[in-house]
Structure formats: structure tokens, C-alpha cells
N, C-alpha and C positions, 0 to 999 in steps of 0.2 A: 208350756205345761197346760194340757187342759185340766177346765176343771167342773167337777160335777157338784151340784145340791142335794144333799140330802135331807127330802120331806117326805111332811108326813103327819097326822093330826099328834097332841101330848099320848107319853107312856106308850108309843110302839114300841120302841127298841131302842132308836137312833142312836142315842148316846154310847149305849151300847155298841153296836155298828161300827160306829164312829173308833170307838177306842181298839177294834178287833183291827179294824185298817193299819191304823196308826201306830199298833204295836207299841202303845202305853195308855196311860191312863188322862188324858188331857179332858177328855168332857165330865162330867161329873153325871151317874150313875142313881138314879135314886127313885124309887117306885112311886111318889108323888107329881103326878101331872103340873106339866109347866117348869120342872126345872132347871131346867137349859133356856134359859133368856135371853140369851144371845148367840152371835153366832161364833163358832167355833171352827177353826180351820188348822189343817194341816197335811203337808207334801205326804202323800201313801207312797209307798214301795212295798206292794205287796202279794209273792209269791210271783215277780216278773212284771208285775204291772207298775206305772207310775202315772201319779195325777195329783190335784189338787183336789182337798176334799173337804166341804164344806157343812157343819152340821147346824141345824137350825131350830129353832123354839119349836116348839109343838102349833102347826098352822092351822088356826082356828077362824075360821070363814065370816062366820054369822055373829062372832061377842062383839060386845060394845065396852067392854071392861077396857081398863087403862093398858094394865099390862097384856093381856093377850092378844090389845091391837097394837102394842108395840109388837111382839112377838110376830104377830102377822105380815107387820111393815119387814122385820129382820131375815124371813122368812119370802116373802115379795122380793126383796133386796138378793138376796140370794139366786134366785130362779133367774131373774133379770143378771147377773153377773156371767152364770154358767153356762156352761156347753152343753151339758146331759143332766137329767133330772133320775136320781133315783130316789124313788116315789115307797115308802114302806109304809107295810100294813101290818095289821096285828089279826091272826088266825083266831082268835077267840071272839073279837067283836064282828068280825065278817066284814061284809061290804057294807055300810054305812053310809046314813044321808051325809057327813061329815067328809068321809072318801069321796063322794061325787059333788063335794062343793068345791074341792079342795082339784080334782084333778079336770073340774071345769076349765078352772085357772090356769092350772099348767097347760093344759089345750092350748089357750090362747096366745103363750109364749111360743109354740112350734116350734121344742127343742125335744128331743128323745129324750120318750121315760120310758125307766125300768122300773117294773113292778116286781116288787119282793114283800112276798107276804112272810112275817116274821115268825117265830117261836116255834117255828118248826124242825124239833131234834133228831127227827129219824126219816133216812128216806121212805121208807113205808108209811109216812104220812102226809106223801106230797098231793093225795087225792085232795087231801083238806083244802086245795086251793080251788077247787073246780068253781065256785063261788064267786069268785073275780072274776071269773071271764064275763061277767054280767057288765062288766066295765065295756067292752071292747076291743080290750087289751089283744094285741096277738100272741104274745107269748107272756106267762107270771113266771116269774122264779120263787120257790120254797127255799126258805132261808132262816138257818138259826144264827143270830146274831151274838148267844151267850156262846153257840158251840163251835160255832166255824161253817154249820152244814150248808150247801148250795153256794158258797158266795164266789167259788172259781166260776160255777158256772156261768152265774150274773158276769163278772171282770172279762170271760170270753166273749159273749154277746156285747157288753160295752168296747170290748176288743176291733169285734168286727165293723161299728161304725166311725170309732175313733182306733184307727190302726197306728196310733201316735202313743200311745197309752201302755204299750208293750214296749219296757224296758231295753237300753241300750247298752251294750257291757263299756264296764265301768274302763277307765285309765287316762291316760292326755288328751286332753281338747283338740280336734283338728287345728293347725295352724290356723290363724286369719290376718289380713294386715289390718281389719278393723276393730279397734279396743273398746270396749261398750263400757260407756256410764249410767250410772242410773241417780238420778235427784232421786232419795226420799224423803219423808219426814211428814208433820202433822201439816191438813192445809193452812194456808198464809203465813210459811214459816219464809219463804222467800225462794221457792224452787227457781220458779218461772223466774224468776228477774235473774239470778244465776244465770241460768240459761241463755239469756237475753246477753248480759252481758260478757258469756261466753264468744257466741255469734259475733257481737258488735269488735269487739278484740281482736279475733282471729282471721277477719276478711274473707275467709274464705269458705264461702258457704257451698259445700257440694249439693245437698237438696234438703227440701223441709219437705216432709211426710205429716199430715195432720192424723192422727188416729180417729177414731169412734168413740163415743161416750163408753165402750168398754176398753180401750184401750190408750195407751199410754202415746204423747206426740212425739217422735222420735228428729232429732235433728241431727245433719252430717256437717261436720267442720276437719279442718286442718290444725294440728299444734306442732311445732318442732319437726314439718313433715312426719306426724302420725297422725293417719286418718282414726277419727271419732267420731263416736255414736254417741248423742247424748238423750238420753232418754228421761224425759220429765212427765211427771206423773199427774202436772198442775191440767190436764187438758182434759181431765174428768169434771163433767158438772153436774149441777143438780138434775136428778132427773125426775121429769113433771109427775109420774106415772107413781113414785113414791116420795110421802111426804116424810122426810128426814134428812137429818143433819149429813154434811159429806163427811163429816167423823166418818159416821158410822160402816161407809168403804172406802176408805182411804188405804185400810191394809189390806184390800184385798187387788187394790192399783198398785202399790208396791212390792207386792210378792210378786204382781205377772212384771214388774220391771224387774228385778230382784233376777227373777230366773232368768234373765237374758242379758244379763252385766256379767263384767270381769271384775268391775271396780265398784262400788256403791257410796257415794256421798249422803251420807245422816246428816239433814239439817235440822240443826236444832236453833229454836228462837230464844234469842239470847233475854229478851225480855221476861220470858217463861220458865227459861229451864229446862234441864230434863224431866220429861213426863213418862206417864208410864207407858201412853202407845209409843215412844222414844226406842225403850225398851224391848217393848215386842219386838218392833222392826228387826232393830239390834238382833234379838235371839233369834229372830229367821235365817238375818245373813248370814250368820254365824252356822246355825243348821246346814243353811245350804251350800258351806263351803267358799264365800266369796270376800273379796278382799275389802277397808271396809277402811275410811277415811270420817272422825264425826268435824261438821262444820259448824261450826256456831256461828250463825248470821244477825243483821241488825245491833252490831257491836255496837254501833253509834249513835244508839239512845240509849246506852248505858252508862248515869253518873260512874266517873270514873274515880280511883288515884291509885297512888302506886303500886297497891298490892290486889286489884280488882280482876287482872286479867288470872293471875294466880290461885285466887279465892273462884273463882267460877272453873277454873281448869281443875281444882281438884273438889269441886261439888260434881262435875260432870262424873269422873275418876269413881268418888264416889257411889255413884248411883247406878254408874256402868262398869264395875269392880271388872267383870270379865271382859272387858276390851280396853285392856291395860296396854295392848300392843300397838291399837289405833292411834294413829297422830292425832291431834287436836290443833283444827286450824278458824283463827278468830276473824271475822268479813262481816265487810258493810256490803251488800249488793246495792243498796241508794247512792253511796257514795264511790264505789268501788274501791274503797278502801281494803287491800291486801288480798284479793280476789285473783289478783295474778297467781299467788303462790298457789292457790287450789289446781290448776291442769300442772305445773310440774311435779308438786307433791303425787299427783295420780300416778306418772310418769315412774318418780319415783317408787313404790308400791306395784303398780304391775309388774315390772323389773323384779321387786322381790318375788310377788305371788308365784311370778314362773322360772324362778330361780330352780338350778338343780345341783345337787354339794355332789362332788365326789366320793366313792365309796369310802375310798382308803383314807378324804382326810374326818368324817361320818365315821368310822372308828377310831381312828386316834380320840378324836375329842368322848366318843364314846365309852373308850376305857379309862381316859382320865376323871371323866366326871362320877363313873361306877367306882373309881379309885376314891374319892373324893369321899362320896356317899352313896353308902353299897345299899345295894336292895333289901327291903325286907326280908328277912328269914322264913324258910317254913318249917316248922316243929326243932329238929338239929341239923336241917342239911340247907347249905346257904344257897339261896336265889343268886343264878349266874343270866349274865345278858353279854351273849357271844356275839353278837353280827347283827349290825343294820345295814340300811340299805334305803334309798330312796327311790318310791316304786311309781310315782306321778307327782307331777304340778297342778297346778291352779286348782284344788287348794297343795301346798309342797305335802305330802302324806309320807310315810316313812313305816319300816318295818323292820322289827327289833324281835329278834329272836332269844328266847330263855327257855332254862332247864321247869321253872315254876310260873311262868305267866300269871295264871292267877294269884299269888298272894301280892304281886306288884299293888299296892294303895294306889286311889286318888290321889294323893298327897305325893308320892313319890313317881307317878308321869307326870303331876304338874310341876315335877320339879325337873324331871327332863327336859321337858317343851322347853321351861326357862332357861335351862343351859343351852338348848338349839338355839333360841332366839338369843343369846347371849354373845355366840361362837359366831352365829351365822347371817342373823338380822333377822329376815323377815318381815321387816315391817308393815305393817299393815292388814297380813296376810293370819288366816287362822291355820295351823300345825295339826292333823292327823297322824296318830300312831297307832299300828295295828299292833300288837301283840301274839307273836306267832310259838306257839310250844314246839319245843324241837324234837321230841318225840311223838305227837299227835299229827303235827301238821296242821294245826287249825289256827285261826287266829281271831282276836277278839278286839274292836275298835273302838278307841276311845277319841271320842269328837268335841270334847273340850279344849280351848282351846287353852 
């Protein structure tokens, strides 16, 4: 998945921008300069295109203030991570000694920028750009970030030099005999040594790929004759050019691992606990559909006694309510203590992930469980759910047809999924159900898992 930065000085748009992509409301919107202090990210799918998309503080060149050279570093940090740079402006302040500090910088990355001068609501005021050509630029795009106006256009020019970025139709993974892992988790939670003693175990090293300081080291091994991919995220490091913590892109190393796993192992430091970048991670894999094992490493500096492993499995349980379905497996990577059981567990779990139920035995359990506990009503006429059917794997996805689709709750799909995962396993795997009206023909997805 590539992925773009989106900069820009404070109060252009972006957050704005940001939330039109994204198709909710994830940045936070608000007519005071500087407030998006960090960066913000998430997978676009939108109107055919797909990418990573990155929103960033307001990049301010010249302050010496605390926060706005943090905002700068986050903003730096950004440009250095991505593929393409979309560069926004604001049609009121014009070209700016601030714009030309600002797109100095990005010059000296030599990554393509798209210029989109913002707040422009009507095509008949795309003259108002003529102004920026004073930049250089070869071509600006007029763009209203509140309305929608100009942004296909920008996503077709980004088109043209990332022809990657135009969506793929959706359904089954082509076959592969290679099963992709991904190590994530916060740095020095113990990826690498995982890995290591993946390697050291299995004998059989098909090749070691070193990545880039933007990408992830992927290693190839044998398990139970299944070729693996292991992909560890620990092969990112400081980079001299900006001064901050590796916190501060560690998720954006595990999303480009993330999108190229079948399986994801969540390390979590047992000394710590789950934290909240724990979390995010969590809620991506889960976004993007992937199967998802949490590790808790470094058990073996943890005073023990009898009821310890327990008391830490349900604080994990806990704090990660929604991946109730995820196994929970306890490891020493120092010691190698029970680090075996993690590649058969995976084993286990991708076996589910690409499992596929039978129609016929997908309604039986279907009307038993409708039996059980019937749909919500709407007004006097009762909600019927006639016919599912499982339309893809990896993630298993399913499509359940009714007379009222809409008045189905929250509350009563997550009590389906729980009857699937009851009847049918899943383990490890997150359950999509579409919702289809049997008179409209349309259906509506619900991605909880």
C-alpha cells in the first residue's frame, strides 16, 4: 500500500481533507491553528482508489516554539516515510513566504508533490489558483476539502504515477504457498529475538532480505513444511535526519507490515502491559481484516504465583474487549520458554482464517440460532433473516439476507458473529457480515468483529 503525506502550513484544510478520504471523522476539525499535533493516519478507499494516508501538524519552518517544532519533526517524519507528498494550500492567504519554506523541504525529499490549493467550492473559481504557479509547480489542483470539489481529479494524477493506488476488486486472495507473518508491537517489546529464535529452530533458512530504514526485514523459513514469511518490523532505526523517539513511527512500520501478513503476532511486554499504541495496532488489524494472535513476551521476569498467568490474561481481555477471539499465548524469547507453541498456534488460525462453512450447514445453524433469538422487530411486521452464504475468506465474510436489514442492532450481529464463532471456530480470524435487503439488493457491512 503506498502511502502519501499530507502537508501543509496550520489551518489549511488537512484535517478536513483528511476526514473527506477517510470517510469518518478520525482527525479532529477545528478553526484554531496547530490542532492536529500529531500524526494521523488511515487506509483511504476512496471512490476506487486505495492508499495510506497520512495527516500531519501544521509544518511550520521558521518557530522555535516547543510544540510547533515538535509538530515540524512529526511533519518531517511523515515526508521521510512516504511515497507522494500532497502539499495543501489555502486560496485566501495565497502563496506565502511560509509555502515556499515549507515546499523548499519537500524539494529536497524528491518524492512527488501534488499541489491543492483548498477552499475552493465552485469550479468557476479555479482561476483563484493562477497564483501558485509562482511556485513552479506544473500543474495545481482547486480543491474544496469541506465539499468534495477537485479531489478525483488530484487521486487521477496521483493515479498516473502510482498506478498501484487504483483499487483491486474485492473477493479471495490469490492462492500462495507462502504464509506471511508479521511481528508487531511497541519497540523493545522483543520482535527481533522472536524472530531470531524463529530462524535458530527451524533450520531452515531459505533467504534473509534486509529492508531499508523504510521498510520492514523480511526473513524466509520452513515450519511443518509451510514456507514463511516472517516479517519483523524491529529493522527500522533511528533516523539521523530527524530528532525523535522511534515511538513515534513504529505504527507506521506496522501498518506497511500489517498490509502484507495473513497472520499478525501483537507483542506485548509483559513487564508493561497493554498500552495504548497496543491498541491502535489491534484496531488496524482488525480494520484491515487480518488474522491476529496477541503474544505476551518476557514472561520470565514476571514475579509469579498461581493465579498470575490468569490475572494478566484477563487485564489483557480487558483492555482489548474486542479481540475476545484472539488466542493469548505467554513467551520468554530470552529463554525460549513456550515460543514453540507460537508457529503452530499461527498454523492453527490461518486454517481458520481461510476456512469456508458450507451453505446448507451456514443455514441450518442459521435458523436455529434466529430460532433461539429472533431479530429485532420493525414497528408490527417481524424482521426475517432467510439465507446466508459465505462470499470470501481471509477475512471468512458472510452474507445474510433479510426482509429489514436495517433495524438489525449492534447488539444483535454481535450476537450472530458469536453464534458463528460458537458453531464454527474461527479462531483468531475477524468475521465480516454484510447485510443484504432482499428487496433492494443492497447491502450494508458491518466490520466488527
Amino acid at each position: 500500500m503506498k502511502i502519501f503525506a499530507l502537508v501543509g502550513k496550520p489551518n489549511v484544510g488537512k484535517s478536513t481533507f483528511f476526514n473527506r478520504l477517510a470517510r469518518k471523522r478520525l482527525a479532529i476539525v477545528n478553526e484554531t491553528p496547530g490542532v492536529t499535533r500529531d500524526r494521523n493516519m488511515s487506509a483511504i478507499d476512496y471512490k476506487g482508489y486505495q492508499f495510506l494516508l497520512i495527516d500531519t501538524g501544521g509544518f511550520e519552518p521558521d518557530s522555535k516554539e516547543i510544540i510547533p517544532q515538535k509538530m515540524k519533526e512529526q511533519s518531517q517524519l511523515a515526508v521521510e516515510e512516504a511515497d507522494g507528498i500532497i502539499f495543501l494550500l489555502d486560496k485566501y492567504s495565497g502563496w506565502t513566504h511560509q509555502d515556499r519554506e515549507i515546499y523548499a523541504f519537500l524539494r529536497r525529499s524528491a518524492k512527488p508533490v501534488y499541489f491543492a490549493v483548498n477552499k475552493i467550492d465552485h469550479t468557476s473559481h479555479e482561476q483563484e489558483v493562477a497564483e501558485f504557479y509562482e511556485s513552479g509547480a506544473e500543474e495545481i489542483f482547486a480543491v474544496s476539502s469541506e465539499h468534495g470539489v477537485g479531489i478525483p481529479t488530484l487521486l487521477e494524477s496521483m493515479a498516473r504515477d502510482f498506478p498501484e493506488i487504483v483499487g483491486k476488486g474485492k473477493g479471495d486472495p490469490q492462492e500462495t504457498d507462502i504464509l506471511s507473518i508479521s511481528l508487531v508491537g511497541r519497540p523493545n517489546a522483543g520482535k527481533s529475538s522472536l524472530v531470531n529464535y524463529f530462524i535458530g529452530t527451524t533450520k531452515q533458512i531459505v533467504d534473509d532480505t534486509p529492508g531499508t530504514t523504510r521498510d520492514p526485514v523480511d526473513n524466509y523459513c520452513k515450519f511443518h513444511q509451510q514456507e514463511l514469511r516472517l516479517i519483523d518490523t524491529a529493522g527500522i532505526k533511528r533516523k539521523s535526519r530527524v530528532s525523535m523517539l522511534i515511538d513515534k513511527y513504529s505504527m507506521i512500520a506496522a501498518i506497511r507490515s500489517i498490509e502484507r501478513s495473513d497472520v499478525v503476532l501483537l507483542i506485548i511486554d509483559a513487564t508493561e502491559g497493554v498500552v495504548e499504541q497496543d491498541a491502535r495496532i489491534a484496531g488496524y488489524v482488525i480494520e484491515r481484516g487480518k488474522s491476529l494472535i496477541l503474544v505476551v513476551n518476557k514472561w520470565d521476569l514476571i514475579e509469579k504465583d498461581g493465579k498470575t498467568m490468569e490475572k494478566m490474561r484477563q487485564d489483557v481481555r480487558d483492555k482489548l474487549k474486542f479481540l475476545d477471539f484472539s488466542p493469548i499465548l505467554f513467551v520468554s524469547a530470552k529463554s525460549g520458554k513456550r515460543v514453540s507453541t507460537i508457529l503452530d498456534k499461527v498454523l492453527v488460525v490461518y486454517k481458520e482464517f481461510s476456512k469456508r462453512i458450507q451453505t446448507s450447514d451456514l443455514n441450518q445453524i442459521l435458523q436455529s440460532i434466529t430460532a433461539r433469538h429472533t431479530p429485532p422487530a420493525t414497528g408490527r411486521r417481524n424482521t426475517k433473516l432467510y439465507y446466508a452464504a459465505q462470499v470470501s475468506t481471509r477475512p471468512p465474510t458472510f452474507m445474510i439476507t433479510s426482509n429489514f436489514p436495517k433495524s438489525i442492532n449492534l447488539s444483535y450481529k454481535r450476537y450472530v458473529i458469536g453464534q458463528f464463532r460458537h458453531f464454527f471456530g474461527f479462531e483468531g480470524a475477524p468475521i465480516r457480515i454484510l447485510w443484504r435487503d432482499k428487496s433492494r439488493k443492497n447491502s450494508n457491512e458491518e466490520n466488527r468483529p
